[in-house]
C-alpha positions as CSV (number, residue, x, y, z in Angstrom):
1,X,-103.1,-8.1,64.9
2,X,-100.0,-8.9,63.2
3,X,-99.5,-12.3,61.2
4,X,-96.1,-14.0,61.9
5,X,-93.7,-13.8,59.4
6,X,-90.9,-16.1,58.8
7,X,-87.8,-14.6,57.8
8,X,-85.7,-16.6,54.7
9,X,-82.5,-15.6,54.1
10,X,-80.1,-16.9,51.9
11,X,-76.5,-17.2,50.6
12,X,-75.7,-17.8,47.2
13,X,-72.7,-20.2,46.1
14,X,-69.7,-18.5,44.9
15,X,-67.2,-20.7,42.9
16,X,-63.7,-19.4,43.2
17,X,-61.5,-19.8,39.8
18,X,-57.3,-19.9,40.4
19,X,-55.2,-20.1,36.8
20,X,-51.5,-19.8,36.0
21,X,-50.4,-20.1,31.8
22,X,-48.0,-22.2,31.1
23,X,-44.9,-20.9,29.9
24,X,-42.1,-21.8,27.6
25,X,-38.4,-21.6,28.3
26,X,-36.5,-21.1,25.6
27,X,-32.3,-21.4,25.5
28,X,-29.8,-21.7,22.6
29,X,-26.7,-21.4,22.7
30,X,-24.8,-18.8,20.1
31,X,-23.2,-20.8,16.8
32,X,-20.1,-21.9,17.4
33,X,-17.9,-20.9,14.6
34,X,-14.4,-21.6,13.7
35,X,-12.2,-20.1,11.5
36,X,-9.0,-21.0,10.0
37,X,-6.9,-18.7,8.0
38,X,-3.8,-18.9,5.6
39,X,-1.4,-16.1,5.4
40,X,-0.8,-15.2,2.2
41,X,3.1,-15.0,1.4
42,X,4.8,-13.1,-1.3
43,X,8.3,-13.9,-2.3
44,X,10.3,-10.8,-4.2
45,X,13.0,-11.7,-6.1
46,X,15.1,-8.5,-7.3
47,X,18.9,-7.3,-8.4
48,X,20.4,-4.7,-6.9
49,X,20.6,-1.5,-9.9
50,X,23.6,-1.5,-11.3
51,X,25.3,1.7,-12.9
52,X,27.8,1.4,-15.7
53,X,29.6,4.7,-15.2
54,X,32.0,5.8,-17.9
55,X,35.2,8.0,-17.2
56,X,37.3,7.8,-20.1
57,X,36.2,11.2,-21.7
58,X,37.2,12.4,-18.0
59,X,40.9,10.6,-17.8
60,X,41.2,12.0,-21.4
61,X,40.7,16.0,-20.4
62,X,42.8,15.3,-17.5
63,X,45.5,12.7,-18.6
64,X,45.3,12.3,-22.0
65,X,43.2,8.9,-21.5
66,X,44.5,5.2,-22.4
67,X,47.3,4.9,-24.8
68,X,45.8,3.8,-27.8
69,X,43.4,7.1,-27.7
70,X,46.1,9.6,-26.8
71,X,48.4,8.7,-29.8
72,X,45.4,8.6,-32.5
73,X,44.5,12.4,-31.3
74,X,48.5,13.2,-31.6
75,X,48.5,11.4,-35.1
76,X,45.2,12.4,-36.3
77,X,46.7,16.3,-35.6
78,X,49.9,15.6,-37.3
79,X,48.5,15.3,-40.7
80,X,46.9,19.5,-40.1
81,X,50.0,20.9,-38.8
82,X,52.1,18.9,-41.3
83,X,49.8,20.7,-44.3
84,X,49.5,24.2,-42.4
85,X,54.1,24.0,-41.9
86,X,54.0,22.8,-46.0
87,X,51.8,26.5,-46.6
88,X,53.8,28.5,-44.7
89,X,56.9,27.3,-46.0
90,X,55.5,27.9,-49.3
91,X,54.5,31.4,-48.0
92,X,57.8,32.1,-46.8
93,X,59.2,31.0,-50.0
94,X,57.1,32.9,-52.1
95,X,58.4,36.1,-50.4
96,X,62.0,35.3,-51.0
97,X,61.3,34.5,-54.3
98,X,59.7,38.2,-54.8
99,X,62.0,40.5,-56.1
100,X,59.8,43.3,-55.9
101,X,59.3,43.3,-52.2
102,X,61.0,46.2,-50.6
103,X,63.5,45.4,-48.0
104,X,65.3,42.0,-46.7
105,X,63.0,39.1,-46.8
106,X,65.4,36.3,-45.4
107,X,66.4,38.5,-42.3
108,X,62.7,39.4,-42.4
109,X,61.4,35.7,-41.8
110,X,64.5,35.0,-39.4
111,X,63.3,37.4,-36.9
112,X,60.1,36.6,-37.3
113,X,60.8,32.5,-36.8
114,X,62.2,33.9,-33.5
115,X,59.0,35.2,-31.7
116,X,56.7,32.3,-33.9
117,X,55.0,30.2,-31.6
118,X,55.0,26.5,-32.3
119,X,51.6,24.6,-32.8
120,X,49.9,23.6,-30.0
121,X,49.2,20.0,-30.1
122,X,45.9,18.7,-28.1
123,X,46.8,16.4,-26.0
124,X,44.0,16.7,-23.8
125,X,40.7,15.7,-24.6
126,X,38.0,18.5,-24.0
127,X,36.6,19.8,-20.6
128,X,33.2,19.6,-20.3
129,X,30.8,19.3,-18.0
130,X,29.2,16.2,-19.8
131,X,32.7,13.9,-19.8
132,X,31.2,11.3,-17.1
133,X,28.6,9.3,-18.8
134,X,25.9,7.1,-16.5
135,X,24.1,4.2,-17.9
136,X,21.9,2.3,-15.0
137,X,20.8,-1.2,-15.8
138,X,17.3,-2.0,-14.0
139,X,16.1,-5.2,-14.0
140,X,11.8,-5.4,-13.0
141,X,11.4,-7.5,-9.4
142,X,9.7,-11.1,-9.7
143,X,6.8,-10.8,-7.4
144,X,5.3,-14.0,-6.5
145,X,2.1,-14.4,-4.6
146,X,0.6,-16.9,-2.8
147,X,-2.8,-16.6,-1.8
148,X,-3.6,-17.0,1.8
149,X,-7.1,-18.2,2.3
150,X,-9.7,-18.2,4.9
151,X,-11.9,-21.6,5.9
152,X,-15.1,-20.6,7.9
153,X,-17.4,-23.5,9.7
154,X,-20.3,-22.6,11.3
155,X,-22.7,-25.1,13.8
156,X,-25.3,-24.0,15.2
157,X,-26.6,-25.3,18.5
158,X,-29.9,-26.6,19.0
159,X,-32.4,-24.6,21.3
160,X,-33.4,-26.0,24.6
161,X,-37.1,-25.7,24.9
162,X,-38.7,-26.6,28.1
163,X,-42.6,-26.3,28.4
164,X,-44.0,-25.1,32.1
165,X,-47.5,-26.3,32.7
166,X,-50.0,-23.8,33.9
167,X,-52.9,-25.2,35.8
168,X,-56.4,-24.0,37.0
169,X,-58.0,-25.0,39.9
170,X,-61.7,-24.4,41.6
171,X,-62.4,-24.9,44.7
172,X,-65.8,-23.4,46.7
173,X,-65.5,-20.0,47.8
174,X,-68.7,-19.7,49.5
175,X,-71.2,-22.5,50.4
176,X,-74.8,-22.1,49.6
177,X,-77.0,-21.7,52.0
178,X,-80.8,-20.6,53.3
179,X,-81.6,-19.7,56.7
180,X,-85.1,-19.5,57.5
181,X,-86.0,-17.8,61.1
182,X,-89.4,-18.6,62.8
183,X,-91.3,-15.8,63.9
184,X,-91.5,-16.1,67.8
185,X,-94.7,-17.3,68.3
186,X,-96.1,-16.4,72.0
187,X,-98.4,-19.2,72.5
188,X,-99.2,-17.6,76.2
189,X,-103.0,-16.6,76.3
């Protein structure tokens, strides 16, 4: 015969666990930054060049130049030709005055006085290439400089922090429980 057995059953508890982290938020703003600048300026102060150019040994080749230069030359040439007509005429004297020469010296010197050229005076000055003289005058700029400048302010901006709670919460997943089942008991005879 077979004993009765009861029949236990049971359910364990289960706790059920729900979590979020907290979190921060976090905003800043970039610096703000302003800047102020100078231009600089510079002030130049300069002459024009100026060129001295010089003519006169120019107007001399072709003109005979200024007055005052053009009689010195003729007078400063006088005194040579007046030596060099002195020496010929002593020349020409001297061969009258020979009574060896052969032939007739005074008809001699006439025809020859006929086909003599007469001294060329220079009234000119001389052609070159180099009568124009240059002479520039440069005067050097005055710079002046005035330093621009540059003004930098920076302010930063403070961050905006803002916390998020998290939370945690338990609640009961599963209840406990035992079950116990009674054997059917037949309790006809």
């Amino acid at each position: 015969m077979r004993l009765p057995q009861l029949q236990i059953h049971s359910t364990p508890a289960r706790i059920g666990i729900e979590s979020r982290l907290g979190h921060y938020e976090i905003k800043q703003s970039p610096a703000t930054v302003r800047i102020n600048s100078t231009d600089a300026v510079v002030h130049i102060d300069s002459e024009p060049a100026v060129v001295i150019v010089d003519q006169s040994k120019t107007w001399e080749a072709l003109t005979g130049g200024k007055p005052m230069p053009f009689w010195n030359r003729i007078y400063n040439q006088n005194g040579k030709y007046a030596i060099d007509a002195i020496q010929a005429t002593v020349q020409e004297y001297n061969r009258i005055g020979n009574i060896l020469a052969e032939g007739n010296p005074i008809a001699d010197l006439a025809k020859e006085s006929m086909t003599k050229e007469r001294p060329k005076l220079k009234i000119f000055g001389p052609a070159t290439p180099n009568n124009v003289d240059y002479k520039p005058i440069l005067k050097n700029p005055e710079i002046e400089v005035d330093l621009g400048g540059v003004d930098i302010s920076a302010q930063p901006n403070r961050p905006e922090i803002e916390y998020r709670r998290g939370y945690v919460r338990t609640f009961m997943e599963q209840y406990p429980s035992v079950k116990i089942t009674a054997p059917n008991i037949d309790i006809t005879l």
